[in-house]
N, C-alpha and C positions, 0 to 999 in steps of 0.2 A: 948336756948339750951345749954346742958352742952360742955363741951369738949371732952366728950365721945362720945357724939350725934353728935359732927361735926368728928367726927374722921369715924364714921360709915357712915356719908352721903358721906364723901371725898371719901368712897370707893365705895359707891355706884354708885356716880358721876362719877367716873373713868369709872367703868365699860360700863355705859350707854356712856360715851365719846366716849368710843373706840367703841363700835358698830357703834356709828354716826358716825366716823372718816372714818373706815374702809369702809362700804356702800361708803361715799363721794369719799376718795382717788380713789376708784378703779372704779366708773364713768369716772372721766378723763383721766385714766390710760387705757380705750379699745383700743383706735386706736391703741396705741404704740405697746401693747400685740398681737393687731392682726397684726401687721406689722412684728413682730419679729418669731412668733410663726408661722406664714401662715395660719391663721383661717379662714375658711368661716365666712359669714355673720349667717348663722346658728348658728354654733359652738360658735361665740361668743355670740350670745344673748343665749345660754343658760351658758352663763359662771356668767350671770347677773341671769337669770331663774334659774337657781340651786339653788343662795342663796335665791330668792323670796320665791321658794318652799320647801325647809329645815323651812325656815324659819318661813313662815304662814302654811305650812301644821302642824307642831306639838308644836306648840305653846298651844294649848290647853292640849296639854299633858304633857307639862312641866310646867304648873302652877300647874296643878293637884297635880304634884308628886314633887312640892317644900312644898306641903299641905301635902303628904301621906309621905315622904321621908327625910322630914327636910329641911328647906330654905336655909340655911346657908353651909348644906352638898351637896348640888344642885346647888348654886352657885360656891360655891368654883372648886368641879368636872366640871364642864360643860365650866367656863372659861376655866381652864387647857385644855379642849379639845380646845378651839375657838384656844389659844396659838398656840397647835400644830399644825394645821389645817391649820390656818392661813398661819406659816410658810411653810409649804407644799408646797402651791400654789407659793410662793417665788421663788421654785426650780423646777416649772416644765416647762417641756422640751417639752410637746402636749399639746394641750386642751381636751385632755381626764381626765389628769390628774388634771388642773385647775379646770375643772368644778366638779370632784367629790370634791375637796379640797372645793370648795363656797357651795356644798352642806352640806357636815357636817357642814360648820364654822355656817350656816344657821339652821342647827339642834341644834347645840352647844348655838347658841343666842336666839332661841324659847326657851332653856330650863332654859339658865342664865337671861335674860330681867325680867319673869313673878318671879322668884324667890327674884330678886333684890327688884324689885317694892314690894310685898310680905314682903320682912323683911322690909322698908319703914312702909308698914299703919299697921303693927304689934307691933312695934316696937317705932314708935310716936303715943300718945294716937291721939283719934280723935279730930277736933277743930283747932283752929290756928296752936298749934305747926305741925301739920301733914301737915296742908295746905303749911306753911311755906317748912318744907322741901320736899313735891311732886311740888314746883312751883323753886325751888331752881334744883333738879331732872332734871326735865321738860325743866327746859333754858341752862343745861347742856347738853340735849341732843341735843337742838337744834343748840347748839353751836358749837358740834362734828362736826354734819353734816355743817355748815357754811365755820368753818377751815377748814374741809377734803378737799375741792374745791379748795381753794388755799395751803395749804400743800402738797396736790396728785399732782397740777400742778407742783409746785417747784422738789417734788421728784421724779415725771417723765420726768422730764428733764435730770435727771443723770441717772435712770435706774428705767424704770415698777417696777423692783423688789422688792423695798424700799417700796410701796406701801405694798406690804405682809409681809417686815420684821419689817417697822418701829412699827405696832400694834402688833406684838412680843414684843418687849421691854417695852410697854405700861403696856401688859398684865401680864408681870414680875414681873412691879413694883405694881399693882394691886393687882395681888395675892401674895404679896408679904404683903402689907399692910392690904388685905383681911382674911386675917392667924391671923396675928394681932392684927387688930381693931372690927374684927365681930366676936361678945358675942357668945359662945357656946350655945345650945340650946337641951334640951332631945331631942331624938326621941321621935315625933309624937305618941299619942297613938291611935293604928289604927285596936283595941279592937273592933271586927265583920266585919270591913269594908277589902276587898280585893281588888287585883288589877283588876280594869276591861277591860277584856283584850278586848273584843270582841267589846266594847265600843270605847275602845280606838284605837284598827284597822277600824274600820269604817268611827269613824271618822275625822280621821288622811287620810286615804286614799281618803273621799271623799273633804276637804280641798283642800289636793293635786290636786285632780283633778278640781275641780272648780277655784283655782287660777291657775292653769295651763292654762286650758279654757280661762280663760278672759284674761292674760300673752299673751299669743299665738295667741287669737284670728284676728288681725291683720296681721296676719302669715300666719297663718294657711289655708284652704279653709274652708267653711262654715257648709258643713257637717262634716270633723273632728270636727269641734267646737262645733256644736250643740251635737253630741254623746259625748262628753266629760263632756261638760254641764250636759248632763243628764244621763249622768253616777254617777258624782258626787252628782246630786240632789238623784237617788236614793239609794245613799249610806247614804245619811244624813238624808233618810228617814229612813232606816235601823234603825242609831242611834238611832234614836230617838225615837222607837220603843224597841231596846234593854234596852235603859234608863230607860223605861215607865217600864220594867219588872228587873230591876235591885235592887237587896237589896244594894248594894256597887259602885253607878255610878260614872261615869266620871263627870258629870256634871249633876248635879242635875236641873231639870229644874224648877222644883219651883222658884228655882235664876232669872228665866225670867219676874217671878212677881212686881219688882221692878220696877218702872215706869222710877226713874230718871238713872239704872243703861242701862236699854235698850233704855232710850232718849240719852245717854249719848255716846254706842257705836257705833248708827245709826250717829249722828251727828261725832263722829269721824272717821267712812268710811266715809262720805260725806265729810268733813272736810278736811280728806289727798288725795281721788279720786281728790277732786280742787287744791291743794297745790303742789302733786307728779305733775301732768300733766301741771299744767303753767309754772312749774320750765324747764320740759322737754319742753316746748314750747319757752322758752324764750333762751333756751340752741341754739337750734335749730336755730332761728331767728337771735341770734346774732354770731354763728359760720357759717352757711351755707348762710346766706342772706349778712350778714355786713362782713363777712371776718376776724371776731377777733381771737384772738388765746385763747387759752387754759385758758390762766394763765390773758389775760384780762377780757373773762366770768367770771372766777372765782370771780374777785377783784369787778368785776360789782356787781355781784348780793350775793359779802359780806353783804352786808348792810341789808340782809333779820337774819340775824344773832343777829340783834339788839337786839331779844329776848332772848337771850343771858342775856344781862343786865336787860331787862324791868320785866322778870318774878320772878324775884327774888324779885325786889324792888318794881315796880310799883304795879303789878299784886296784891300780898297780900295786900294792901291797899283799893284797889279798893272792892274785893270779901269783906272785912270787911266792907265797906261802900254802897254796891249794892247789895250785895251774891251772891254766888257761879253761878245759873241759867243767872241772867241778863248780868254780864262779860260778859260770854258764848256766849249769845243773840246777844251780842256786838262785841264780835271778828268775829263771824261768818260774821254779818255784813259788819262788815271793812274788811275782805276777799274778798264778791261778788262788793266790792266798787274798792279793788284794781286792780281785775278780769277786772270789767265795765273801770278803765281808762287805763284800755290797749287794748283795744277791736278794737280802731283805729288807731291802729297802723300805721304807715308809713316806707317806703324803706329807707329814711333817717333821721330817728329818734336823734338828740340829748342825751346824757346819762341824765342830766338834764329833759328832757321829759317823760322820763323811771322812774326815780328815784320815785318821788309820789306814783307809783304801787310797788315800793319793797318795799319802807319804811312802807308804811301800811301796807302790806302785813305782817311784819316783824311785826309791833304792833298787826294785829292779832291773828298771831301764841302766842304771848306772852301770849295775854288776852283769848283764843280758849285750847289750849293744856295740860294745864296744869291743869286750874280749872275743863275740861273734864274729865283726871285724876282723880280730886278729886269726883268728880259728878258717878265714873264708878267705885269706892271702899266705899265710903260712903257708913254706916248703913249696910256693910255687912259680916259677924261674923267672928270673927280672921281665923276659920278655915276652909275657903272658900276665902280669901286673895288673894293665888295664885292666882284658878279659876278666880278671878273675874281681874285680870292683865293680866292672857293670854286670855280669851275674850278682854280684851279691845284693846290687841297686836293684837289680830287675826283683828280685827275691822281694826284697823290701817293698817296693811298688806296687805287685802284683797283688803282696798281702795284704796292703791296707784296701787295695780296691774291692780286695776281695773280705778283710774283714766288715766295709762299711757296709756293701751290696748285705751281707749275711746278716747282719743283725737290725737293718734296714727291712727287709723282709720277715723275719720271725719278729720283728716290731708290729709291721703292719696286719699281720695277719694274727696276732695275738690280741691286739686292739677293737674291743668291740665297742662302739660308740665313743664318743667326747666326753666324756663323766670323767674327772679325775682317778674314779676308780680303773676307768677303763684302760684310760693309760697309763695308769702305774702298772695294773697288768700286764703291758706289753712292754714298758718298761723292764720289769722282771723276767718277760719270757727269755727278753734279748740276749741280756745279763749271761744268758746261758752259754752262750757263743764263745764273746772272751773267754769267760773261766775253762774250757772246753778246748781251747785252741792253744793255753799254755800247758794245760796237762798232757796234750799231744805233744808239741814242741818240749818240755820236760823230759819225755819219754822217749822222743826222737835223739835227746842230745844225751842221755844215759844211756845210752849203748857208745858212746866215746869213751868213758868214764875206764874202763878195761886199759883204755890206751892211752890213760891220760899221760903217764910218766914217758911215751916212747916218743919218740922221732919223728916230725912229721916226715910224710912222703914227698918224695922231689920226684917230680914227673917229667919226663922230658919224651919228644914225639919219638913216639912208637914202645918206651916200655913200658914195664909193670910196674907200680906202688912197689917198694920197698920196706 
């Protein structure tokens, strides 16, 4: 790649840094918040839920409109807002104000993420070079989120608030390089096609409400849950109905014809529902069971970070020597492996003991995430780009909301009493979830495995897969 091209990934990498940073610092950063601030147990899981739902509820709406709207004018605007927003939460003084601040930062990332990825496979032709830099992308993000954990812990030791300001200055230097380095682009010619409003409320609201639903559901009593549930389902029936009648949709659903791009987001909800939910399992096990502190979790479960390094270097080698679907096949695998050797866990585990289940874990994600990526934009026509990155966002979103809700619940209710025995028991039930969710996702993404050597499909409105 030229040095224009790495000038444009730097920036793109940044931006996806600071999303994973932010997410990570401000996990570590609740107790302190809640201690300082006087927040219910409520109050603060929606200070987490706001950005969940900012987040995954419109996500498909800001792919769309880096497609109708320009990628480049969509990035640039929507950071600028994460900046503000960001900062906001820096200086608030309730958790009223916190959580509206996580909600837009959450809007602001649905809308900059699908537009990033977007100029990405627009931008590098299809083939290695693209592959190269969404596996480059990919272990950057992954990265964010590794450092956040021990960055948050350090910067929470001086003050919560560093946590909101220090991706302020990230995002400075971002958008600052963003301005810069990323090529001017015409507006979109969007000659018959209009905004679809009605489309795009439906279903934005039923999103909302379905990752709320699963978020919540732990929480919540059973009947809110289920109404919520199915409020949201028949919102998304709505949609799909307004689509069906739409000369200008939101998301065209012929785009669901593609085999590898729907193997590709199913296995990435399956993929992060096990990944979000062990991380929060293991959180758990070694703060409330073992007694560690902050900043030694952190350093612990660095090493899942490795992907980091491996995606870049290893990963593209591999997919050129195996393709794109078998990697896939194989990280998922080494997931439900890393899953299965934690499953027996003990009260006095060793770090050494532990280590086996990060470290793989950490070469999954490398060899899982990234070629997913590439498997969930593949053969799909530059100007559908977006769409097909805020699907694969929402995938991703959906799942970890939906991995935490699930092993949050088969926690609770396999926990009988405070006796460290009791909660290693529900520690163990949990366990179940992850390891369970990549052998799904495994099995989801071995029926590509047939078609791994063919062509993907170029879809264009109104034909058939090819």
């Amino acid at each position: 790649m030229s040095a224009r091209d790495w000038g444009v990934l730097f920036v793109l990498c940044g931006a996806i840094f600071l999303e994973g940073i932010d997410v990570a610092m401000l996990n570590v950063a609740l107790p302190a918040i809640r201690s300082e601030l006087g927040l219910s147990t409520g109050e603060l899981q929606w200070v987490m839920s706001a950005y969940v739902l900012g987040y995954g509820g419109f996500m498909l709406l800001g792919g769309r409109a880096a497609d109708l709207f320009g990628r480049r004018r969509m990035f640039v605007f929507w950071l600028t807002v994460f900046l503000l927003f960001s900062g906001l939460g820096g200086f608030a003084t309730d958790g009223w104000t916190l959580i509206v601040a996580r909600f837009v930062t959450g809007v602001a990332a649905a809308f900059m993420t699908p537009a990033g990825l977007s100029i990405i496979t627009t931008g590098f032709e299809e083939g290695p070079r693209r592959d190269k830099a969404l596996l480059v992308y990919s272990g950057t993000a992954a990265g964010g989120f590794s450092i956040g954990l021990v960055v948050g812990g350090l910067l929470t030791s001086a003050d919560w608030r560093w946590v909101f300001f220090a991706p302020v200055v990230l995002s400075i230097l971002v958008l600052m390089a963003a301005l810069a380095l990323l090529p001017a682009s015409p507006r979109p010619d969007r000659t018959g096609e209009s905004v679809d409003l009605a489309g795009s409320v439906s279903v934005t609201a039923a999103i909302v409400l379905l990752v709320l639903g699963v978020e919540r559901a732990s929480h919540a009593g059973l009947g809110w849950t289920l109404g919520t549930l199915a409020a949201g389902l028949v919102l998304l029936a709505v949609f799909v109905a307004v689509e069906r009648r739409s000369a200008s949709p939101l998301v065209r659903l012929g785009i669901f014809r593609s085999g590898p791009l729907v193997r590709a987001n199913l296995s990435a909800l399956l993929f992060a529902a096990g990944f979000f939910g062990f991380q929060f399992l293991v959180v758990l096990y070694l703060q409330e069971l073992r007694g560690w502190s902050t900043l030694q979790t952190s350093f612990a479960m660095i090493v899942i970070g490795v992907d980091a390094i491996l995606s870049p270097t290893l990963t593209p080698r591999l997919v050129a020597r195996f393709g794109n679907a078998r990697v896939i096949f194989g990280g998922l695998l080494l997931a439900a492996l890393a899953y299965a050797l934690f499953l027996p866990v003990g009260a006095d585990w060793t770090y050494p003991a532990m280590f086996p289940s990060l470290i793989i874990l950490g070469l999954a994600f490398a060899l899982a995430y990234g070629p997913l990526t590439i498997a969930a934009t593949d053969g799909i026509e530059e100007r559908e780009q977006g769409l097909a990155g805020g699907l694969l966002y929402t995938s991703f979103q959906f799942g970890a909301a939906l991995g935490l809700s699930a092993v949050t619940a088969v926690n609770v209710a396999a926990t009988e009493g405070d006796s460290p025995a009791a909660l290693l028991d529900g520690y163990r039930a949990a366990l179940v979830v992850p390891f369970a969710a990549a052998l799904i996702a495994a099995v989801v993404s071995a029926f590509g495995l047939r078609s791994a050597k063919e062509a993907p499909a170029v879809l264009t409105p109104g034909s058939a897969p090819r």
